[in-house]
C-alpha beads as a LAMMPS data file, in Angstrom:
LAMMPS data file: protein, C-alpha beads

323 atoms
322 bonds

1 atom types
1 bond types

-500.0 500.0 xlo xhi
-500.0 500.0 ylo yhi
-500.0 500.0 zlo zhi

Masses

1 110.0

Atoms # bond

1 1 1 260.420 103.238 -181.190
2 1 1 258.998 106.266 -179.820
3 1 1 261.356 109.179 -179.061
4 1 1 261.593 111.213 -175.789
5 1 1 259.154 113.919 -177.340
6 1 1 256.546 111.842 -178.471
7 1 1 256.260 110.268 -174.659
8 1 1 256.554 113.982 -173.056
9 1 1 254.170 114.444 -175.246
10 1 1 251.935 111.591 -174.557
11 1 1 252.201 111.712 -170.683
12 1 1 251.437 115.673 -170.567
13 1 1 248.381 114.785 -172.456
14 1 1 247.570 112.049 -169.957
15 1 1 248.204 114.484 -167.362
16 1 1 245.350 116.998 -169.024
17 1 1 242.918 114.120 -168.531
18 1 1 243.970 112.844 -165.155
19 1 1 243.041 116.703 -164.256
20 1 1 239.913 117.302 -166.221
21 1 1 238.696 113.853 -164.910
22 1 1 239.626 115.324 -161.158
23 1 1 237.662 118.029 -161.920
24 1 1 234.379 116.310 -162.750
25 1 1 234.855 114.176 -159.798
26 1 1 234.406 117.096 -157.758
27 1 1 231.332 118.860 -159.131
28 1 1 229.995 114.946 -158.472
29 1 1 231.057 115.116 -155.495
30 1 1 229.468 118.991 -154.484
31 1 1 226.061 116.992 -156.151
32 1 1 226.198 114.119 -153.778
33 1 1 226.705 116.201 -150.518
34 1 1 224.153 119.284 -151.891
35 1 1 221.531 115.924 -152.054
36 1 1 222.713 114.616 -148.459
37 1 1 221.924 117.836 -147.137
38 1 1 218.691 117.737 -148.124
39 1 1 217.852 114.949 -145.815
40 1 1 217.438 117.491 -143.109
41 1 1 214.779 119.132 -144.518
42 1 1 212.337 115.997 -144.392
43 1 1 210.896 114.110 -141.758
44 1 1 212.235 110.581 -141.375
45 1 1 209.416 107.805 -142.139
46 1 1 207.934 110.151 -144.725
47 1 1 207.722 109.641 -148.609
48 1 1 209.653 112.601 -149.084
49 1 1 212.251 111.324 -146.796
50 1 1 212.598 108.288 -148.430
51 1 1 212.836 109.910 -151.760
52 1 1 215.074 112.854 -150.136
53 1 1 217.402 109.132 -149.759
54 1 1 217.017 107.630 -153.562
55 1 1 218.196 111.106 -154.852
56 1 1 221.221 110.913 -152.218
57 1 1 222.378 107.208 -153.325
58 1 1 221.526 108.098 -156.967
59 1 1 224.464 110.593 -156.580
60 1 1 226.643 108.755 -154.772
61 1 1 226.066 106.105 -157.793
62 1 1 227.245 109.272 -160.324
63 1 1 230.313 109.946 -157.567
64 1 1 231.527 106.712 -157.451
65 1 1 231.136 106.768 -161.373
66 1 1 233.667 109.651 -161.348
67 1 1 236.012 108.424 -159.038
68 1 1 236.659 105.261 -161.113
69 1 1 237.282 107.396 -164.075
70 1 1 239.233 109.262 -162.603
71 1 1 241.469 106.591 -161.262
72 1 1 241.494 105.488 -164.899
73 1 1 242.965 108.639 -166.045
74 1 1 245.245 107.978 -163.446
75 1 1 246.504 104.197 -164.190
76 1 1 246.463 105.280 -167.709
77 1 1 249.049 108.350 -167.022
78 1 1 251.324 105.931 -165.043
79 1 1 251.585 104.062 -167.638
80 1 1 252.876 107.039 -169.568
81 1 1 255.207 108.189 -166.770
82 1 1 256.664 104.173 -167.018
83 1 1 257.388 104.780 -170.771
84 1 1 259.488 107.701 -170.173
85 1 1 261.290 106.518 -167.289
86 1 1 262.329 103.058 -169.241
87 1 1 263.430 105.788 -172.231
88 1 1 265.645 107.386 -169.981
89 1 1 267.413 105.284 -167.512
90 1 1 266.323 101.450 -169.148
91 1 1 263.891 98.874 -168.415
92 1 1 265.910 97.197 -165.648
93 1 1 266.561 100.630 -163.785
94 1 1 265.444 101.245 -160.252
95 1 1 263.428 103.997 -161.579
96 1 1 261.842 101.898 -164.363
97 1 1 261.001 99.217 -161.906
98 1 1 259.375 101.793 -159.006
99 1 1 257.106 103.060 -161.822
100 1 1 255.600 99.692 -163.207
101 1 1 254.946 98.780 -159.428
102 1 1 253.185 102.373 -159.065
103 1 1 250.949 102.091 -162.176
104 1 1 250.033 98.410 -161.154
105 1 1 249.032 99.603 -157.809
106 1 1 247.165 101.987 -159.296
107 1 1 245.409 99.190 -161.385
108 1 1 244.135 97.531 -157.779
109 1 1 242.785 100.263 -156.325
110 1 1 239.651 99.893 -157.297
111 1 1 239.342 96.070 -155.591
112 1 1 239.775 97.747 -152.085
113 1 1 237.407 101.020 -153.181
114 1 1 235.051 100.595 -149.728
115 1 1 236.839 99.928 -146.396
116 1 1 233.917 97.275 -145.451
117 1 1 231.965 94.807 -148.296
118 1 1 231.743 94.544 -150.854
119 1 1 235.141 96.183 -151.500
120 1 1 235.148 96.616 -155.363
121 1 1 234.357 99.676 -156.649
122 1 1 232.024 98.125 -159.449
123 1 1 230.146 96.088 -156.284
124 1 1 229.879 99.251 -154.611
125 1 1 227.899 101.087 -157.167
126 1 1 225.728 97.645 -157.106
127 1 1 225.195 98.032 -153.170
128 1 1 224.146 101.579 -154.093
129 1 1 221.470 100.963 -156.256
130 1 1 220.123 98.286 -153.932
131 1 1 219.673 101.287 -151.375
132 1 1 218.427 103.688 -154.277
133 1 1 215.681 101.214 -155.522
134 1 1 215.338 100.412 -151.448
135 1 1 214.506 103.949 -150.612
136 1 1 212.364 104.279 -153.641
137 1 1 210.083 101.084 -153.098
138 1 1 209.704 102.627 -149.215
139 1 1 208.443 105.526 -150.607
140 1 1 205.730 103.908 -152.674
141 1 1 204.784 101.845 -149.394
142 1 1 205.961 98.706 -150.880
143 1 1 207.614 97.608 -147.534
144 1 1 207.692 94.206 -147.901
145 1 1 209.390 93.969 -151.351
146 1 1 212.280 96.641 -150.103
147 1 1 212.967 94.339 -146.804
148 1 1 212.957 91.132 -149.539
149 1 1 215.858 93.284 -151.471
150 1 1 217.611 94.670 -148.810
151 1 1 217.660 90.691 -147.630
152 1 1 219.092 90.018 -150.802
153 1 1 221.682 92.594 -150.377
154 1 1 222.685 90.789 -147.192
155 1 1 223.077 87.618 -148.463
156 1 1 225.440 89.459 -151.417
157 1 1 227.422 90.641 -148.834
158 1 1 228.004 87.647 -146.476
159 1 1 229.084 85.091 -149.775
160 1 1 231.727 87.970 -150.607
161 1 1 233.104 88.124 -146.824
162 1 1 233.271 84.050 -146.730
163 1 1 234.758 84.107 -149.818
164 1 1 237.171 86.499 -149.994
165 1 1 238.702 88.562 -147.355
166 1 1 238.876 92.496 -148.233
167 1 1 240.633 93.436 -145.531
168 1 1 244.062 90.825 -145.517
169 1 1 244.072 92.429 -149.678
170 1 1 243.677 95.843 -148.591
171 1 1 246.662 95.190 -145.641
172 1 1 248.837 93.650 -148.149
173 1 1 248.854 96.118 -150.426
174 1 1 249.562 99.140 -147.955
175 1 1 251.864 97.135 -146.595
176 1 1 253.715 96.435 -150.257
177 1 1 253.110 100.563 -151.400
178 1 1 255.037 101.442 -147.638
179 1 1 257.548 99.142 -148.379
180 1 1 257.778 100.510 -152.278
181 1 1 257.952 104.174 -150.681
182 1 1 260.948 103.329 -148.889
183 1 1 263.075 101.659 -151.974
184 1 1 262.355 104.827 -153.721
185 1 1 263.458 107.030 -150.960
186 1 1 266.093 105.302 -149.060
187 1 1 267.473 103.075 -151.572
188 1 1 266.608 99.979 -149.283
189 1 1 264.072 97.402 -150.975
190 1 1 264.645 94.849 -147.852
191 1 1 260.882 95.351 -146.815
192 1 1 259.695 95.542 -150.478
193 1 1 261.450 91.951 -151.231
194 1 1 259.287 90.388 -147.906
195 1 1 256.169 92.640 -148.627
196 1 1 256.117 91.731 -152.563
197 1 1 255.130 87.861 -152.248
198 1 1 252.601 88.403 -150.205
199 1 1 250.722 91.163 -151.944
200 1 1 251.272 89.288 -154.871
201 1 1 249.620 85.896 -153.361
202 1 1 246.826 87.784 -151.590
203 1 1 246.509 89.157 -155.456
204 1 1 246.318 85.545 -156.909
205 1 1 243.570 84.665 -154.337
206 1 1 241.417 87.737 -155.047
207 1 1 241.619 86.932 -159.314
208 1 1 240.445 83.450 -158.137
209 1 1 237.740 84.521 -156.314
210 1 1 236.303 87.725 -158.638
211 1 1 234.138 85.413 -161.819
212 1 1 232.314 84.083 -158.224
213 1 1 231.940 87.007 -156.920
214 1 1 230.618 88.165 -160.343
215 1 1 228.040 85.132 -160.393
216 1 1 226.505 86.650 -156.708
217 1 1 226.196 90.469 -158.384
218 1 1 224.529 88.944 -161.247
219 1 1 221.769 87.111 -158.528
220 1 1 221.475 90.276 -156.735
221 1 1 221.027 92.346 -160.363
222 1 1 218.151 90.108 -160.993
223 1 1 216.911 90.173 -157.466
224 1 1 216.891 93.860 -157.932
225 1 1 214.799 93.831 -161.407
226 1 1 212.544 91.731 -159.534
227 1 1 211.609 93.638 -156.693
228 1 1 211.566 96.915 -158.926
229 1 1 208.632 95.394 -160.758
230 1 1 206.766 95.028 -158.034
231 1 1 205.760 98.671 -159.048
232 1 1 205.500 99.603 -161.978
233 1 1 207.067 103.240 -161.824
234 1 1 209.663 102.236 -160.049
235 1 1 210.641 99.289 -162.991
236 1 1 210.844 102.040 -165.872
237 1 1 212.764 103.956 -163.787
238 1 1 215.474 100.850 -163.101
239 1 1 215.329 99.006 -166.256
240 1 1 215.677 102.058 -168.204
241 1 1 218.383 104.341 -166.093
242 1 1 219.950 102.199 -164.531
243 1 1 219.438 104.050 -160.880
244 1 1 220.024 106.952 -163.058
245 1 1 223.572 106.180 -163.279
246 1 1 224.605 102.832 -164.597
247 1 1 223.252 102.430 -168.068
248 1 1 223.603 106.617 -168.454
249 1 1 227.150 106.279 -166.789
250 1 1 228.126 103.306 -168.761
251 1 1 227.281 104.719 -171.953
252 1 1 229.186 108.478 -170.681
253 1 1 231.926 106.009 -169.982
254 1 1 232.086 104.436 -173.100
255 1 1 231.726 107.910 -174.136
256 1 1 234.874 109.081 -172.167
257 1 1 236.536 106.044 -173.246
258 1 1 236.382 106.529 -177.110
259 1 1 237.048 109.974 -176.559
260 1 1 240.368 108.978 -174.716
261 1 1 241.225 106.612 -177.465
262 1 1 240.423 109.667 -179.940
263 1 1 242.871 111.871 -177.907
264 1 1 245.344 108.833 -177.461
265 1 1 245.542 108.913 -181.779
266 1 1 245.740 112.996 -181.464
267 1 1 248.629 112.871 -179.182
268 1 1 250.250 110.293 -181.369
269 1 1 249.647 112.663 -184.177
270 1 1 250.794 116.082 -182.377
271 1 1 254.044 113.516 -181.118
272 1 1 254.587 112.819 -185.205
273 1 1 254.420 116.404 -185.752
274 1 1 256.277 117.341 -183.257
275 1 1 259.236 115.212 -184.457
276 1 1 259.136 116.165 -187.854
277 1 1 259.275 119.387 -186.577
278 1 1 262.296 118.542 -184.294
279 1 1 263.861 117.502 -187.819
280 1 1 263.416 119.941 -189.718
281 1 1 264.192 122.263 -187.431
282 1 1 268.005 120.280 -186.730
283 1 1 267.903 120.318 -190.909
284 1 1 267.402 124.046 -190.839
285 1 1 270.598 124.410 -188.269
286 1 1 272.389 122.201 -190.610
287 1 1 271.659 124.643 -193.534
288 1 1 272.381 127.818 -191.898
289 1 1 275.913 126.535 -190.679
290 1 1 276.655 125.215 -194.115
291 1 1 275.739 128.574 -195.221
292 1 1 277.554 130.258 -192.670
293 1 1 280.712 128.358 -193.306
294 1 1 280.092 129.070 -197.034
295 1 1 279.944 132.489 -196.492
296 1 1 282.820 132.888 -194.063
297 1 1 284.673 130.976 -196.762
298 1 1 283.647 133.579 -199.184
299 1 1 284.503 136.389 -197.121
300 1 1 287.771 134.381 -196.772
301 1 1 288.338 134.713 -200.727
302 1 1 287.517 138.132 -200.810
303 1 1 289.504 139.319 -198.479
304 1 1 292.541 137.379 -200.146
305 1 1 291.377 138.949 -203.286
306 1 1 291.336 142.316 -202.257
307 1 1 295.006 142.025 -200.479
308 1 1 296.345 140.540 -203.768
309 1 1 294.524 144.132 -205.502
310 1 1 296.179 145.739 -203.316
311 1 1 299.510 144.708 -203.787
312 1 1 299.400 144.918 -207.636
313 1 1 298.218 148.108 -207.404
314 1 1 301.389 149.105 -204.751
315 1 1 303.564 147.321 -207.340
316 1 1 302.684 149.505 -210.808
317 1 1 303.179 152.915 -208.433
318 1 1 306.912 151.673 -207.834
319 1 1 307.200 150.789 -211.543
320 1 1 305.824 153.997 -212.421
321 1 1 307.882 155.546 -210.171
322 1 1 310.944 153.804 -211.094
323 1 1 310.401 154.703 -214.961

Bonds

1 1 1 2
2 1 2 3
3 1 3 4
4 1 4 5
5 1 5 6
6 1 6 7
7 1 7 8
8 1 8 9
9 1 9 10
10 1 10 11
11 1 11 12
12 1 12 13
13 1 13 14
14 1 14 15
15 1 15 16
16 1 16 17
17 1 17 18
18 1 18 19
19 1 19 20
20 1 20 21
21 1 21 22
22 1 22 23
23 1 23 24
24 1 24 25
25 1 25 26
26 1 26 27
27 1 27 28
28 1 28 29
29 1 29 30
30 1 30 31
31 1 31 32
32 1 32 33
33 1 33 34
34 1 34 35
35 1 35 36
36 1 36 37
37 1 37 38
38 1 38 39
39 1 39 40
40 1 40 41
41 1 41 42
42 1 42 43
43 1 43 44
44 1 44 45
45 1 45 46
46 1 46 47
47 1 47 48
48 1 48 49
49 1 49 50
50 1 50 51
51 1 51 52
52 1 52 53
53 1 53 54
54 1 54 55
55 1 55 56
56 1 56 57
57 1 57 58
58 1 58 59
59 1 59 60
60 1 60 61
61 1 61 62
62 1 62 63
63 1 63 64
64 1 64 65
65 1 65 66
66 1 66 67
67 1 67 68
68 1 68 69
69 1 69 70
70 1 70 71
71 1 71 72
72 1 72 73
73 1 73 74
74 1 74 75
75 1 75 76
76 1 76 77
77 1 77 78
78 1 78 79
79 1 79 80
80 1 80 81
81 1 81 82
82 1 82 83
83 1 83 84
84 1 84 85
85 1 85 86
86 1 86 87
87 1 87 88
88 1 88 89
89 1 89 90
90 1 90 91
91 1 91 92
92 1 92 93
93 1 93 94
94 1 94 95
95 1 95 96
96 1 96 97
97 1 97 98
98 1 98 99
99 1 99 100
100 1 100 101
101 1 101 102
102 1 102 103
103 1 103 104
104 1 104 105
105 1 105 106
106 1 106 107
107 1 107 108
108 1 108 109
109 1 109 110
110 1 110 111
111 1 111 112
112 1 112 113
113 1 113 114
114 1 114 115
115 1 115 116
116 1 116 117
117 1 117 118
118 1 118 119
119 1 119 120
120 1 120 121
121 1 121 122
122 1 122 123
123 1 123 124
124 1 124 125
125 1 125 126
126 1 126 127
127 1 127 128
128 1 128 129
129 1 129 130
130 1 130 131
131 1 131 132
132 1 132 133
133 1 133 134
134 1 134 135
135 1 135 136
136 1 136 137
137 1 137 138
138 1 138 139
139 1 139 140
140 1 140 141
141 1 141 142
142 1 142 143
143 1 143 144
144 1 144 145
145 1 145 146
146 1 146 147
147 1 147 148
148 1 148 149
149 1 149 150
150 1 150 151
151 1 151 152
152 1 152 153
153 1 153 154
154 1 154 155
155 1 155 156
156 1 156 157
157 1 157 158
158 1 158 159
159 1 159 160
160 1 160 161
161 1 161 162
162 1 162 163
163 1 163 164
164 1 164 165
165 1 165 166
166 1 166 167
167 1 167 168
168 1 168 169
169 1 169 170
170 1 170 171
171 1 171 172
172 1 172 173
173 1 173 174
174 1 174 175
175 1 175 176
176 1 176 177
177 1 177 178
178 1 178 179
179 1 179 180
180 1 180 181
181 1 181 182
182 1 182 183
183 1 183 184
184 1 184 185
185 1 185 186
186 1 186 187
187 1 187 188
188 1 188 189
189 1 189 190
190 1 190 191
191 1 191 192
192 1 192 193
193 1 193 194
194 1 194 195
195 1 195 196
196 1 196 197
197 1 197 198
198 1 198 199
199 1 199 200
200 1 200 201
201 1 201 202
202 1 202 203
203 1 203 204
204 1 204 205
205 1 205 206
206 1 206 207
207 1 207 208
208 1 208 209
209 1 209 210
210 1 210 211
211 1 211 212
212 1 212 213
213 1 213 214
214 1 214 215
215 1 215 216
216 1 216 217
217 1 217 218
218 1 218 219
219 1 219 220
220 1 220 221
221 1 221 222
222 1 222 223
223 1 223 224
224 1 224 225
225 1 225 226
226 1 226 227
227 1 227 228
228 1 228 229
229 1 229 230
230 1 230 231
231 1 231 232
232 1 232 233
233 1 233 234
234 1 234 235
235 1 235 236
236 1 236 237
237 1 237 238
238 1 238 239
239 1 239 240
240 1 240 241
241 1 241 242
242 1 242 243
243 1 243 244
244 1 244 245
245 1 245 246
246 1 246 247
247 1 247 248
248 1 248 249
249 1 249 250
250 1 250 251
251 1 251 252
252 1 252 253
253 1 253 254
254 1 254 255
255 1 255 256
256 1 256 257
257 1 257 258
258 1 258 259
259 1 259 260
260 1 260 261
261 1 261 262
262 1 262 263
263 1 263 264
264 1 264 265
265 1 265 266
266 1 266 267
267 1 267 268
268 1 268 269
269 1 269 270
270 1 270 271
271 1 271 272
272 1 272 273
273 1 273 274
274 1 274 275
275 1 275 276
276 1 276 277
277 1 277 278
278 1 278 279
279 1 279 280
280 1 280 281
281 1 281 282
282 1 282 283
283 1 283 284
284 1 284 285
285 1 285 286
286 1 286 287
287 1 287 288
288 1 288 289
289 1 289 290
290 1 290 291
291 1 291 292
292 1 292 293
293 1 293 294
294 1 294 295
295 1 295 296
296 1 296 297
297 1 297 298
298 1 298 299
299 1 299 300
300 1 300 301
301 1 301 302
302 1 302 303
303 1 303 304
304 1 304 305
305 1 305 306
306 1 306 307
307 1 307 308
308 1 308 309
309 1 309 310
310 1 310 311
311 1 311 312
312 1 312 313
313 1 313 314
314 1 314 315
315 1 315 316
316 1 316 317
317 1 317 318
318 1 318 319
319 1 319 320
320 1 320 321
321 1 321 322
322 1 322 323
């Protein structure tokens, strides 16, 4: 069982990540609205307008990329904060309990990313690089094939909205973190008890609808291959990149990823350390108040010693005296 050090020590270091991850979301994010601004500077219905828009939802594609790490970092240092709040006050405590419902909130964040379909942050990037290989197929004057995707895109769209409804999820869980915000502050979990079930249900429905929702990404990835070989330098471009996110992002991701597990061993490590450390160090306190007693004791004895001198030598001056 880990001690109270090791998780200190493991949720600061969480905490280092949540930030550093924070902090590439925003350059991203400067990126994405330095590219948006651009759009003013070309005439719409132009090539270089259309282009001016690929380069925009390219780096919304990297921003969104960012935000889900981020969020990441920021499920996986919940999780941390849970750990120590168990340690302290038990798993069955009130605080315990308000940080596993936190963390797991955190978890669904990502289902209700977009306010309007498709909702999931992973189907958002998708819709994104419909519009970036949209934009870049209107540039090349391939009109025909971009209204064929952005049909597709459509159709994507519609079979999420009849199958699933975004906005009852999104609902229930504001409804459930308001309700979890007033437990924690007022001590009353009335609201939280009704507003539980039905995030949780609303929850059940939206794991039984995400494989299908899968299977109509998957059609629209291949619709989207497709219609980028229509052109040849657009296809490269796709195929290889990824919009110049996905593949690059996924394999920065599994980047970040390893590199978080690499940390995750470090921390464990630094914890180990730590509480050898912590060990020695209550060893060391043992040692210098054995010694200290020792010496006290010995200090004791020579004191006693010297009094005992003292006397004998008091007691041969009266004999000598006497005599």
């Amino acid at each position: 069982m880990s001690t109270e050090s090791e998780l200190q020590a493991k949720y600061h270091a969480a905490v280092e990540r949540y930030q550093a991850a924070v902090q590439a979301e925003t350059a991203a994010k400067k990126e994405r609205d330095e590219k948006e601004a651009l759009l003013g500077e070309t005439e719409e219905g132009t090539k270089q307008n259309y282009l001016a828009w690929a380069e925009k939802h390219r780096a919304e594609i990297a921003f969104t990329e960012k935000i889900e790490q981020r969020r990441d970092a920021e499920y996986k240092r919940d999780l941390c904060y849970v750990d120590c709040m168990k340690y302290r006050h038990g798993d069955d405590s009130k605080e315990a309990q308000i940080a596993q419902h936190r963390a797991e909130f955190s978890h669904t964040r990502d289902f209700v990313y977009s306010d309007y379909c498709p909702y999931w942050i992973k189907w958002y990037k998708l819709d994104g690089k419909v519009r970036w290989v949209y934009y870049l197929l209107k540039a090349e004057g391939y009109d025909n094939v971009a209204e064929k995707l952005r049909s597709a895109r459509e159709v994507f769209c519609d079979s999420i909205k009849e199958g699933f409804s975004g906005e009852a999820f999104r609902n229930a869980r504001e409804a459930a973190l308001g309700a979890l915000d007033k437990w924690e502050r007022w001590n009353d979990r009335v609201a939280w008890d009704k507003a539980k079930p039905v995030y949780d249900f609303v929850l059940a429905k939206w794991n039984e609808f995400k494989p299908k929702g899968e299977k109509f990404a998957e059609e629209l990835e291949e619709t989207i291959s497709k219609c980028s070989k229509q052109y040849l330098t657009v296809y490269p471009i796709v195929s290889k990149c990824k919009s110049s996110a996905l593949n690059h992002l996924d394999r920065k991701s599994q980047t970040i990823d390893d590199l978080n597990d690499q940390l995750d061993h470090k921390d464990d490590q630094i914890a180990a350390l730590k509480n050898e450390l912590h060990q020695k160090s209550q060893e060391s306190k043992e040692h210098r108040t054995w010694i200290g007693s020792l010496i006290h004791t010995i200090q004791t004895l020579t004191n006693s010693l010297c009094k005992q001198v003292e006397r004998s030598d008091a007691f041969q001056r009266l004999t000598l005296g006497e005599e």
